[in-house]
C-alpha positions, 0 to 999 in steps of 0.5 A, a space after each residue: 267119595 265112598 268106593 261103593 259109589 265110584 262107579 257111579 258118576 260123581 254128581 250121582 255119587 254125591 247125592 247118594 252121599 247127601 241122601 244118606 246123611 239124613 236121618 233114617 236113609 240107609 245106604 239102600 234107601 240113599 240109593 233107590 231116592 238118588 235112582 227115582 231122582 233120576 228118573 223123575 220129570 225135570 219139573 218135578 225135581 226143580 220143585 223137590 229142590 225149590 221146596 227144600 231151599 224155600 224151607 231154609 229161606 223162608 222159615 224159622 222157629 217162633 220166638 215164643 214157643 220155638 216151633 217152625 213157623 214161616 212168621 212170627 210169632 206162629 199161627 198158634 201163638 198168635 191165635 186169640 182162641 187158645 187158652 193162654 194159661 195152658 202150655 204143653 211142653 213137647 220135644 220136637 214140633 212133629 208132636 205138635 202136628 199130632 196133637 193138632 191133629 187130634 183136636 182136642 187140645 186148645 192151650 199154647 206149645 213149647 218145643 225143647 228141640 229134644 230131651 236130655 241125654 247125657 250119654 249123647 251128651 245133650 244136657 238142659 243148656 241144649 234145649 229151649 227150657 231157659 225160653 221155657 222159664 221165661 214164659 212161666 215167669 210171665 205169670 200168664 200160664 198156669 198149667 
């Protein structure tokens, strides 16, 4: 445990620890979430935790284009009114919400999971591109 936090009892320590393990929580920010937590209705909380594990339980990634998806294959690959001969290749699925959102996009996903970085050592056996092969091997995508 952190000796910032000893003074803080230690389940209390130890969700700011958690807190701060994600991407983006620096240690302030560990601490006002862990502190709201505290504060926040049982029912509310029980809800937050219960909608995190539902998450890890219940979804996985698309065996065609690799996003999130509580079913399989996706909403999107599934649907029959998406141009199947067009595939956008995206680094995370957040980028697919964004281009979901602006409606003007109509063909199929594929989602690397993220970009090659040699300095962190993330090369293309790290990212989905062999399932990419795949598919454009299919013969069905054109674009």
């Amino acid at each position: 445990m952190n000796e910032q936090h000893s003074a803080a009892p230690a389940p209390v320590a130890r969700l700011i620890e958690e807190f701060h393990k994600l991407p983006g929580v620096g240690p302030k920010s560990a601490q006002r979430l862990t502190y709201y937590l505290l504060r926040m209705p049982a029912a509310e909380a029980r809800a937050l935790a219960e909608a995190i594990l539902d998450v890890k339980e219940r979804i996985t990634f698309c065996t065609v284009c690799q996003n999130v998806t509580d079913g399989n294959p996706c909403r999107i690959c599934a649907s029959d009114r998406r141009d199947r001969s067009i595939i956008c290749v995206v680094e995370e699925p957040l980028d697919i919400l964004a281009l979901e959102r602006s409606g003007s996009y109509q063909g199929l996903y594929h989602v690397l999971h993220g970009a090659i970085s040699p300095m962190d050592g993330i090369g293309p056996d790290d990212l989905k591109i062999q399932e990419l092969l795949a598919r454009l091997r299919s013969g069905e995508v054109a674009e």
